[in-house]
HTML snippet that shows the backbone in 3Dmol.js (N, CA, C, O; Angstrom):
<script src="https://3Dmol.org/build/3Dmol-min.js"></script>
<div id="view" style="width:600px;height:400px;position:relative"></div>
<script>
const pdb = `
ATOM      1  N   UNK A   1     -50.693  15.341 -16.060  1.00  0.00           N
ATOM      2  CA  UNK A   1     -51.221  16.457 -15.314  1.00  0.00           C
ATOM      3  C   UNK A   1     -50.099  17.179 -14.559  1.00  0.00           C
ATOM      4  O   UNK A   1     -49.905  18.370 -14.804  1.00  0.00           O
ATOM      5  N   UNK A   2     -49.527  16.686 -13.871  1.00  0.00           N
ATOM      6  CA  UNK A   2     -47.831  17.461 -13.186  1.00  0.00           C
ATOM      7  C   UNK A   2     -47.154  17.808 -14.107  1.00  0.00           C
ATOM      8  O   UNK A   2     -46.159  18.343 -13.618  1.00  0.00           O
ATOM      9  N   UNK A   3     -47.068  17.831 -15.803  1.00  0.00           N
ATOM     10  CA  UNK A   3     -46.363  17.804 -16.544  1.00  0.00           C
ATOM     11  C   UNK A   3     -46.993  19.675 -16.813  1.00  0.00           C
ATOM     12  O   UNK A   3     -46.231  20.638 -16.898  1.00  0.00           O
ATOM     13  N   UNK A   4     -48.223  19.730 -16.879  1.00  0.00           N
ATOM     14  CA  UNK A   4     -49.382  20.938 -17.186  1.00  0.00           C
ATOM     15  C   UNK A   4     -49.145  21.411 -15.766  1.00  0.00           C
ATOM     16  O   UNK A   4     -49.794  22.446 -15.613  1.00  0.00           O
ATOM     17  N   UNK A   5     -48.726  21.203 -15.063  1.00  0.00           N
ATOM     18  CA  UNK A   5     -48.976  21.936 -13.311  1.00  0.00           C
ATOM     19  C   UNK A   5     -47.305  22.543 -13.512  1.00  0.00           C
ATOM     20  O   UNK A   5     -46.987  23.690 -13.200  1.00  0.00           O
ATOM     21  N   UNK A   6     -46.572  21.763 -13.954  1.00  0.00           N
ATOM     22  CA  UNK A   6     -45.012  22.174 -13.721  1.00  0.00           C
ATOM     23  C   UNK A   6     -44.908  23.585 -14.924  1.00  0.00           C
ATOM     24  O   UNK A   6     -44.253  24.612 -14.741  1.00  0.00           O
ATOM     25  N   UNK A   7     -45.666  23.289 -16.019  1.00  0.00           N
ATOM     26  CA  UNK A   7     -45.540  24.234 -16.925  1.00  0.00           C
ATOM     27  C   UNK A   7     -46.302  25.699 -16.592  1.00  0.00           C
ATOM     28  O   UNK A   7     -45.913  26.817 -16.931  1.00  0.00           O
ATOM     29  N   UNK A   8     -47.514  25.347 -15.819  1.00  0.00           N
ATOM     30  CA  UNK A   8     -48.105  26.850 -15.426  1.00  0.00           C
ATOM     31  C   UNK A   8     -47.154  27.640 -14.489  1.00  0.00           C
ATOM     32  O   UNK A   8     -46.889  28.835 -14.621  1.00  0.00           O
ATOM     33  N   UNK A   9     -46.701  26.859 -13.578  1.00  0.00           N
ATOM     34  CA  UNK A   9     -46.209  26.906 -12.408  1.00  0.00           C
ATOM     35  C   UNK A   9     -44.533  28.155 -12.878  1.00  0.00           C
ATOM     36  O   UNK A   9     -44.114  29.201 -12.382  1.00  0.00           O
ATOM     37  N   UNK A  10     -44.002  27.150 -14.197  1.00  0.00           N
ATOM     38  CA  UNK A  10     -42.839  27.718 -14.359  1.00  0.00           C
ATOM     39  C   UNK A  10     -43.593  29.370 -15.012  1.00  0.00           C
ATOM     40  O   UNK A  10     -43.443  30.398 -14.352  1.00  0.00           O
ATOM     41  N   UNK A  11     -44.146  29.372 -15.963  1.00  0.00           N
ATOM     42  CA  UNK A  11     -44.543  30.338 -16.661  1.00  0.00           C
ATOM     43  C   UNK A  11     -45.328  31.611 -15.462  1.00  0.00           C
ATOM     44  O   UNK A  11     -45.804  32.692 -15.810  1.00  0.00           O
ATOM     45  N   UNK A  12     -45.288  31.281 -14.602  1.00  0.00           N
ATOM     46  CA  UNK A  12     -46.206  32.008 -13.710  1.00  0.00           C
ATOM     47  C   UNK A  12     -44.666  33.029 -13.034  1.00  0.00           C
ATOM     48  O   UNK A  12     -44.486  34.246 -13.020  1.00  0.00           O
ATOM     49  N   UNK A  13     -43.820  31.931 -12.564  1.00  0.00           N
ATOM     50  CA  UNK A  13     -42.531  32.562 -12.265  1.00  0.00           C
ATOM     51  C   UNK A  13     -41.968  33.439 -13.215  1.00  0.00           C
ATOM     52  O   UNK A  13     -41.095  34.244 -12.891  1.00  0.00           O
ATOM     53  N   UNK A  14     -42.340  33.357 -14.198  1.00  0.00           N
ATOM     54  CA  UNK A  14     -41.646  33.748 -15.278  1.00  0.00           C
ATOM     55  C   UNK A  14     -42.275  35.591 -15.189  1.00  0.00           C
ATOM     56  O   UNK A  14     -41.733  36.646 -15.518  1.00  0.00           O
ATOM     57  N   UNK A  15     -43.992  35.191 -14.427  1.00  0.00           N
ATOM     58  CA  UNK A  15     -44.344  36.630 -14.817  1.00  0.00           C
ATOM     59  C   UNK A  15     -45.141  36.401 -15.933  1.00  0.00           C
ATOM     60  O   UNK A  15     -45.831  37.420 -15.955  1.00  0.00           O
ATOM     61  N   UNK A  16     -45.541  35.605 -17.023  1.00  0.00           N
ATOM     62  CA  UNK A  16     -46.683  35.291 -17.427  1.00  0.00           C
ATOM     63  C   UNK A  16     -47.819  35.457 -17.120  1.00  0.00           C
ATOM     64  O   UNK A  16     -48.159  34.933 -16.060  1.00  0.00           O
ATOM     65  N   UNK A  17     -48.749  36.156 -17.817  1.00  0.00           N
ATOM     66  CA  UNK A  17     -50.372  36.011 -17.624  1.00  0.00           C
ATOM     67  C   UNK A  17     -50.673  36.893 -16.269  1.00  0.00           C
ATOM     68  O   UNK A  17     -49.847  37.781 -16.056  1.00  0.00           O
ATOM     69  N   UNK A  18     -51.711  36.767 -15.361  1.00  0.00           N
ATOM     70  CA  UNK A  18     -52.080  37.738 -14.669  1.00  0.00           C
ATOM     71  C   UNK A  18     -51.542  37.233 -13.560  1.00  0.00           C
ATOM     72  O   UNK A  18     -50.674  37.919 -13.021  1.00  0.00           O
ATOM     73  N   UNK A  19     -51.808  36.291 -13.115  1.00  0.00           N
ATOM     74  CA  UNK A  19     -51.093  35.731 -11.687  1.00  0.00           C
ATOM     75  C   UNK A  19     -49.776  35.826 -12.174  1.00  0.00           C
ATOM     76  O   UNK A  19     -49.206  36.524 -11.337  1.00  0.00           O
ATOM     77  N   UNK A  20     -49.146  35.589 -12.858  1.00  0.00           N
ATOM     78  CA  UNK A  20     -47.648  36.044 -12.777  1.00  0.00           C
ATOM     79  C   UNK A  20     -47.136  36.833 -12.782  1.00  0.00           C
ATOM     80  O   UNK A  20     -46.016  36.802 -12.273  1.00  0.00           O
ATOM     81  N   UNK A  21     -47.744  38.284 -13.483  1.00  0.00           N
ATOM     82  CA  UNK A  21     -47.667  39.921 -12.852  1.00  0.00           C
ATOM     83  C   UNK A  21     -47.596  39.669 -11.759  1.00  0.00           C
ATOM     84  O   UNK A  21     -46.463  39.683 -11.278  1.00  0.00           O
ATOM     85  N   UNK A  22     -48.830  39.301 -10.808  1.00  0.00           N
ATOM     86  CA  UNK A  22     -48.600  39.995  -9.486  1.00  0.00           C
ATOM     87  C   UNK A  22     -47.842  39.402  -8.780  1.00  0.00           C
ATOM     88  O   UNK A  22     -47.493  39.915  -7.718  1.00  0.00           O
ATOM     89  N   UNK A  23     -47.319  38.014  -9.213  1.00  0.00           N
ATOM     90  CA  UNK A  23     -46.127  37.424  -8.281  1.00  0.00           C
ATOM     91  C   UNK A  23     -45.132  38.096  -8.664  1.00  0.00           C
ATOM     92  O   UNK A  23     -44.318  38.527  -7.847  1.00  0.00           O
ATOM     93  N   UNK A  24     -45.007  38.325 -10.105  1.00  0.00           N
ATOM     94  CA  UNK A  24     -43.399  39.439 -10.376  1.00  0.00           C
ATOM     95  C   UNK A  24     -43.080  40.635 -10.243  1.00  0.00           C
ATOM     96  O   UNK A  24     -41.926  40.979  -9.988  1.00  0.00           O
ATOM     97  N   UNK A  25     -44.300  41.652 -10.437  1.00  0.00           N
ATOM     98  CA  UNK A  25     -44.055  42.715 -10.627  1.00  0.00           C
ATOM     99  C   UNK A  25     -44.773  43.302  -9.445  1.00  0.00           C
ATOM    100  O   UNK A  25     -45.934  43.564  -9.759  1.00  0.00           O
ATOM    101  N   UNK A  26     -44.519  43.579  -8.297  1.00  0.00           N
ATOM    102  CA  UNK A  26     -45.201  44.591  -7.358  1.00  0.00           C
ATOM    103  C   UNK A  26     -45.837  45.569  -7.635  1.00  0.00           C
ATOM    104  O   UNK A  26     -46.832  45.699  -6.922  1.00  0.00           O
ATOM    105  N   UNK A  27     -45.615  46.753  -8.788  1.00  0.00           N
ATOM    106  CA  UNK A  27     -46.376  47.634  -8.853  1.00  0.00           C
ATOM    107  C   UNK A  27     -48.007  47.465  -9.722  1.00  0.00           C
ATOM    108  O   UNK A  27     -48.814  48.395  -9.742  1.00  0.00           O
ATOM    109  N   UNK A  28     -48.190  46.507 -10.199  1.00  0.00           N
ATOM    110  CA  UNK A  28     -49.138  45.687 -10.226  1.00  0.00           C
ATOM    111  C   UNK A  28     -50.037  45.400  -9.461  1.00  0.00           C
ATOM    112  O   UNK A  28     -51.208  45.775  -9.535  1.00  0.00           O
ATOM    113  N   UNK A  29     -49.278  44.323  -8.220  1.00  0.00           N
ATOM    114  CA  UNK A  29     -49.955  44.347  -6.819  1.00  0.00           C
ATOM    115  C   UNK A  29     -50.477  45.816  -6.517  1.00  0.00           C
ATOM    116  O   UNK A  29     -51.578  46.294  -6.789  1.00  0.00           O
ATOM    117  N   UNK A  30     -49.481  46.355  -5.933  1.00  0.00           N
ATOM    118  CA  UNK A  30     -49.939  47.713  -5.584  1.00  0.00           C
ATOM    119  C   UNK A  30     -51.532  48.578  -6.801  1.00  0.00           C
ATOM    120  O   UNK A  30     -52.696  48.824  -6.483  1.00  0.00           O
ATOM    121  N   UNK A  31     -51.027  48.719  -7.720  1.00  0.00           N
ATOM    122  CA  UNK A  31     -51.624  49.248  -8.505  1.00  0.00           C
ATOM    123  C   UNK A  31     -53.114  48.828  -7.615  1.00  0.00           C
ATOM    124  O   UNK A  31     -53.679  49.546  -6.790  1.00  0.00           O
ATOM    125  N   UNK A  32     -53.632  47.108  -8.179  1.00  0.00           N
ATOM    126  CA  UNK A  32     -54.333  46.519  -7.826  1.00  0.00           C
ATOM    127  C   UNK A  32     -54.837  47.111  -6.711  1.00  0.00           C
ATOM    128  O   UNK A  32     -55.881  47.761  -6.766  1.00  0.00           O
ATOM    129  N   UNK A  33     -53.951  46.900  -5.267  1.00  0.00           N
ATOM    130  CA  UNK A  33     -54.756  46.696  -4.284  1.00  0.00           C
ATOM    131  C   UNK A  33     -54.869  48.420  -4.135  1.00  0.00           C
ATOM    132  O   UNK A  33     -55.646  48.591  -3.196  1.00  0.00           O
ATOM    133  N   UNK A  34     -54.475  49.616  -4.603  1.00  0.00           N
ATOM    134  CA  UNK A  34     -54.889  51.067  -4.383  1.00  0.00           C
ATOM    135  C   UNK A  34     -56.391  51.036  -4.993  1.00  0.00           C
ATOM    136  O   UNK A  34     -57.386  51.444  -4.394  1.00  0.00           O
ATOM    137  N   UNK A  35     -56.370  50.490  -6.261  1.00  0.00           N
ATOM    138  CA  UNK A  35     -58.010  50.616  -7.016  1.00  0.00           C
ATOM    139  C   UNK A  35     -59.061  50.053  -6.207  1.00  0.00           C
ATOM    140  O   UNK A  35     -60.166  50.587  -6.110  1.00  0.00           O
ATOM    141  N   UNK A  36     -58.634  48.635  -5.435  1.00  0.00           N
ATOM    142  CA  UNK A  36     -59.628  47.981  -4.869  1.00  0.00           C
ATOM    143  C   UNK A  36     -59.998  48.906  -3.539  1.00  0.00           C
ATOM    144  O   UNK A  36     -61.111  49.002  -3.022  1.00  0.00           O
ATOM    145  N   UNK A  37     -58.564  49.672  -3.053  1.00  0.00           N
ATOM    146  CA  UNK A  37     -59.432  50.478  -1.918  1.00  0.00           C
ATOM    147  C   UNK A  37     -59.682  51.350  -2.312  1.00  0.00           C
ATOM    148  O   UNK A  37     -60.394  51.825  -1.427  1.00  0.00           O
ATOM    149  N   UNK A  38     -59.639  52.146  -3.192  1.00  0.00           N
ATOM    150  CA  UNK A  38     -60.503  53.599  -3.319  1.00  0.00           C
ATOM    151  C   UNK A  38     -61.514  52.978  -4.319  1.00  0.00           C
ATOM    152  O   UNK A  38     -61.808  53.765  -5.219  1.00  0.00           O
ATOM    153  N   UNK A  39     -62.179  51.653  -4.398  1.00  0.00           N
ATOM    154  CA  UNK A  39     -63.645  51.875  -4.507  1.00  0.00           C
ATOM    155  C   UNK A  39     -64.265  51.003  -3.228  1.00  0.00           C
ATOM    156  O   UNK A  39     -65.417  50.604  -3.397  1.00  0.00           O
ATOM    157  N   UNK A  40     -63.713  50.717  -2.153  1.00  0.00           N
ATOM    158  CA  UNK A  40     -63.916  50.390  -1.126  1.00  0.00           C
ATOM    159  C   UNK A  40     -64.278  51.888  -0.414  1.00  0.00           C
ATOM    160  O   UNK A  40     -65.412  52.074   0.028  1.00  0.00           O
ATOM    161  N   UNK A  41     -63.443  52.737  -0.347  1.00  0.00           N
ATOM    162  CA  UNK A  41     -63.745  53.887   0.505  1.00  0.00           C
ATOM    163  C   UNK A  41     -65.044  54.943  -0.648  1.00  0.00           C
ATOM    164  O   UNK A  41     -66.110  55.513  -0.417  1.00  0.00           O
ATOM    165  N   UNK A  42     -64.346  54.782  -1.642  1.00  0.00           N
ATOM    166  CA  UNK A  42     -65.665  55.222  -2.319  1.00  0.00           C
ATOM    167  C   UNK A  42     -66.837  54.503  -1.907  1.00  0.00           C
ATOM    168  O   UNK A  42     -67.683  55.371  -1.691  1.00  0.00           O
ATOM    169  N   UNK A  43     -67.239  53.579  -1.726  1.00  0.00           N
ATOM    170  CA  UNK A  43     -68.659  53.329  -1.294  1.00  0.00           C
ATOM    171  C   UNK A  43     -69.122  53.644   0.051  1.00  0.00           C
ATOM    172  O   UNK A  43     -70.202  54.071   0.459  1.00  0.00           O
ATOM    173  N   UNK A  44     -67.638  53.213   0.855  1.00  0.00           N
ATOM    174  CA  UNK A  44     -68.582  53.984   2.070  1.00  0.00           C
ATOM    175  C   UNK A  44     -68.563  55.235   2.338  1.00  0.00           C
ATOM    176  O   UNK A  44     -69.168  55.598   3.346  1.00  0.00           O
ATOM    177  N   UNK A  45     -67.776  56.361   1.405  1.00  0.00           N
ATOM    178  CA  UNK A  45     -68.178  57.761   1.466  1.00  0.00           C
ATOM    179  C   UNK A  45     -69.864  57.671   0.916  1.00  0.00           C
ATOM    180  O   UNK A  45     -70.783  58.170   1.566  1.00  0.00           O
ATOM    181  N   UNK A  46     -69.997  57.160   0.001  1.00  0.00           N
ATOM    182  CA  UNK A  46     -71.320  57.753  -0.422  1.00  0.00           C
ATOM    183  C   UNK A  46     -72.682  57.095   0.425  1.00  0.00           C
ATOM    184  O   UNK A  46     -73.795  57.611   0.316  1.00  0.00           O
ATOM    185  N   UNK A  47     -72.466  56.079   1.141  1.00  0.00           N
ATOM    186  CA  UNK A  47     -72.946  55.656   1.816  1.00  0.00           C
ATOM    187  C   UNK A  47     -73.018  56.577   3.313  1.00  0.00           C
ATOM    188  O   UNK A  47     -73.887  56.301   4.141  1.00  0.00           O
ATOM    189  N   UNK A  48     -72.529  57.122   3.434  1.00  0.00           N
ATOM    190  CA  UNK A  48     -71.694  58.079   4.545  1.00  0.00           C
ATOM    191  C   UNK A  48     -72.740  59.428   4.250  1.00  0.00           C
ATOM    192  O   UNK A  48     -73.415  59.996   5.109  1.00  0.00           O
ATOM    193  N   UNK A  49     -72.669  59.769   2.781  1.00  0.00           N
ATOM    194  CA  UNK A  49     -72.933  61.271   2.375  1.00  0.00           C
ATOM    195  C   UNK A  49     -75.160  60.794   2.045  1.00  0.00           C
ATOM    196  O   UNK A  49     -76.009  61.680   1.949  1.00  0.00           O
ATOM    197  N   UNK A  50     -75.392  59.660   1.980  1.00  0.00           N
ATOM    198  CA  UNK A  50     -76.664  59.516   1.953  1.00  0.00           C
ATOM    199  C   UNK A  50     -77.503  58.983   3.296  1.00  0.00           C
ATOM    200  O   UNK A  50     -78.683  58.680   3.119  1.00  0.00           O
ATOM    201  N   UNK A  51     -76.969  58.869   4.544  1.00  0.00           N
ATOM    202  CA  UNK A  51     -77.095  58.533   5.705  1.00  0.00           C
ATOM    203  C   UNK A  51     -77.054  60.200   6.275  1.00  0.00           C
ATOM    204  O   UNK A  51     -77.791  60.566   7.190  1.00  0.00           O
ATOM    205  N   UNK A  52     -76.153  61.056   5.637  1.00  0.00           N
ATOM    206  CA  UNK A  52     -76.077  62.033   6.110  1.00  0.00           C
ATOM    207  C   UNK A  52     -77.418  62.932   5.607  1.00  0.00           C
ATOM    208  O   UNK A  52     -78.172  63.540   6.367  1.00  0.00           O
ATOM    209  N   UNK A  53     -77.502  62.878   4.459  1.00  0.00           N
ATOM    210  CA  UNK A  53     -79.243  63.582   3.688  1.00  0.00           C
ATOM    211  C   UNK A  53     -80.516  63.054   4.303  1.00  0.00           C
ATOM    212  O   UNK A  53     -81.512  63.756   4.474  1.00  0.00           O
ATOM    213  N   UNK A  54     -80.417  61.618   4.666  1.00  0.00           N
ATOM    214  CA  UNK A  54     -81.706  61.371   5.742  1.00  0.00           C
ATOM    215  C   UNK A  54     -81.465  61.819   6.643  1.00  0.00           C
ATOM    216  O   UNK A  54     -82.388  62.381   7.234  1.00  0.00           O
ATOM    217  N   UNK A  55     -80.471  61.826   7.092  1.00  0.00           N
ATOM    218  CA  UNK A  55     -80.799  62.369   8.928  1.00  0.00           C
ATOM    219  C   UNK A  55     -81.132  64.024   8.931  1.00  0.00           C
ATOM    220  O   UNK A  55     -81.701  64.483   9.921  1.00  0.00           O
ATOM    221  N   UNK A  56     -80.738  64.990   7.712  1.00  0.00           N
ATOM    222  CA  UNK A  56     -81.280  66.223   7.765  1.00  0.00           C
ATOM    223  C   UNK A  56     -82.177  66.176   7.139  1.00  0.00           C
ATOM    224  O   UNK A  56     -82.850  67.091   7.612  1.00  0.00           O
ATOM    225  N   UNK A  57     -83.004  65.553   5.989  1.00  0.00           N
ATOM    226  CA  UNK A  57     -84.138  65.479   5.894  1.00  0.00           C
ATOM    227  C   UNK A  57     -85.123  65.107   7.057  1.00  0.00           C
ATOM    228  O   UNK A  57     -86.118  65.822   7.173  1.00  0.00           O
ATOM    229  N   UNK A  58     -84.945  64.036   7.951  1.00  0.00           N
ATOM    230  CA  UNK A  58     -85.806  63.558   8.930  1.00  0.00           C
ATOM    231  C   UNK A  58     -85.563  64.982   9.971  1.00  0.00           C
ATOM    232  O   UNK A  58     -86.583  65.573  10.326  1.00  0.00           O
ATOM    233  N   UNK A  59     -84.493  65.396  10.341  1.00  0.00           N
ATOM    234  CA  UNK A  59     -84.354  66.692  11.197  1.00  0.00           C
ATOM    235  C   UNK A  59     -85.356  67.853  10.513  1.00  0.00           C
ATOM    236  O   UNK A  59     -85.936  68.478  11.401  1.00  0.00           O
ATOM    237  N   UNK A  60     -85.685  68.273   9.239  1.00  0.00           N
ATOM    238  CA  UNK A  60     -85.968  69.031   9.028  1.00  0.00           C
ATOM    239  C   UNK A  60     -88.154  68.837   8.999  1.00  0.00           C
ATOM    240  O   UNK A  60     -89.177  69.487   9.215  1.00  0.00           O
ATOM    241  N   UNK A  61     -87.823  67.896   8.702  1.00  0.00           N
ATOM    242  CA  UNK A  61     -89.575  67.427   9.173  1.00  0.00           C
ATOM    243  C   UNK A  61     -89.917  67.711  10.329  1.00  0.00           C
ATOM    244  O   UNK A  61     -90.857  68.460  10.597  1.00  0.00           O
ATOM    245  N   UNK A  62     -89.131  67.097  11.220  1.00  0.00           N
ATOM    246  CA  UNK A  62     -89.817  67.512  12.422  1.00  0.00           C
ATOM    247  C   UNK A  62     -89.345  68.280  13.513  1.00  0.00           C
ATOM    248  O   UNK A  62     -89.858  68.242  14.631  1.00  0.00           O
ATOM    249  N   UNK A  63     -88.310  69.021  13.179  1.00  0.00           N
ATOM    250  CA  UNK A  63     -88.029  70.457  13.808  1.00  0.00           C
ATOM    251  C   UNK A  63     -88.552  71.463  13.075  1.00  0.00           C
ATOM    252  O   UNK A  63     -88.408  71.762  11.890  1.00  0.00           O
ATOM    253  N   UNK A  64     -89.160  71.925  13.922  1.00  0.00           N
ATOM    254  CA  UNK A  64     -89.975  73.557  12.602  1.00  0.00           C
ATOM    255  C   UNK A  64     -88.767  74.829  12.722  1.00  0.00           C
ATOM    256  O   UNK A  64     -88.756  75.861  12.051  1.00  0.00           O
ATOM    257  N   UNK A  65     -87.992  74.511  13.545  1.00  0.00           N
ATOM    258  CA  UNK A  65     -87.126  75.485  13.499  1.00  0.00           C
ATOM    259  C   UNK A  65     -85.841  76.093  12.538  1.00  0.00           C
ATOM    260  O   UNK A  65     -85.348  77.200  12.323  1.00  0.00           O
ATOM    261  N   UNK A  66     -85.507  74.080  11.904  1.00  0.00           N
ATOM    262  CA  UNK A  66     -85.163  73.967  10.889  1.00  0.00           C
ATOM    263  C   UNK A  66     -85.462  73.695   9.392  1.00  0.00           C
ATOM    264  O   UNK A  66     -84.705  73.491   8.443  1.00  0.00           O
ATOM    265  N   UNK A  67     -86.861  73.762   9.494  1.00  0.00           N
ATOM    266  CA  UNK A  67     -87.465  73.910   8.241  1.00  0.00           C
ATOM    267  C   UNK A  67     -88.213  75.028   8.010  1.00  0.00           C
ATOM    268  O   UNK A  67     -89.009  75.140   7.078  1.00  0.00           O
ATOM    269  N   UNK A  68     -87.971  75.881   8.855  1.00  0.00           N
ATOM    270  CA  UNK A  68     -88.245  77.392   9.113  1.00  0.00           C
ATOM    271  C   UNK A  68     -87.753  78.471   8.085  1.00  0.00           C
ATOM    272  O   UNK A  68     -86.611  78.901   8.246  1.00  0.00           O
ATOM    273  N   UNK A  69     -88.502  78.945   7.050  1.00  0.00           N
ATOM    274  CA  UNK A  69     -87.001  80.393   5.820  1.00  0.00           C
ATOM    275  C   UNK A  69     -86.942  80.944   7.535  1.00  0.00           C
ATOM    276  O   UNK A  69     -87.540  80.938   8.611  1.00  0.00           O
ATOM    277  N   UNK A  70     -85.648  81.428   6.764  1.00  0.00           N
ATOM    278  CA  UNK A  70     -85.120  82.260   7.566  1.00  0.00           C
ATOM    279  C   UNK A  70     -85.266  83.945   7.291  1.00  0.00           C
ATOM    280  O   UNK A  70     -85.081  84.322   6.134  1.00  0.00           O
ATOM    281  N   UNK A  71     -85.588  84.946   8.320  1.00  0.00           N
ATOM    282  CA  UNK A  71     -85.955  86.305   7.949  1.00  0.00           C
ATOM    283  C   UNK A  71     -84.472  86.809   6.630  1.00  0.00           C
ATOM    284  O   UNK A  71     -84.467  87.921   6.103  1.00  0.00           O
TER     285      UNK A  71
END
`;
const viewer = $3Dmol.createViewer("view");
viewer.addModel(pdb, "pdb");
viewer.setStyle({}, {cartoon: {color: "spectrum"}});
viewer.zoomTo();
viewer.render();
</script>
């Protein structure tokens, strides 16, 4: 088993396979962690932009001023 641990271990240094990209190659990492936040901020924009449609839907129910045509 240390014989299989020493061999991942080297091959990983080496930059092998996926964990060894991101230990070798930074723009990888990076790559990675830019995608993971712009669908992090992507969700809470849209989460953001549908919090925003209830609260003018609920405004527009019960203000008549804003659910009023306008002349």
């Amino acid at each position: 088993m240390s014989e299989d641990l020493r061999s991942i271990v080297s091959e990983m240094r080496a930059g092998k396979g996926t964990l060894g990209g991101l230990l070798v190659d930074p723009t990888i990492y990076e790559d990675l962690k830019s995608a993971v936040g712009n669908v992090e901020r992507n969700q809470v924009l849209r989460a953001l932009v549908r919090y925003s449609i209830k609260e003018d839907e609920g405004r527009s129910r019960t203000d008549p001023a804003v659910s009023a045509p306008k002349p």
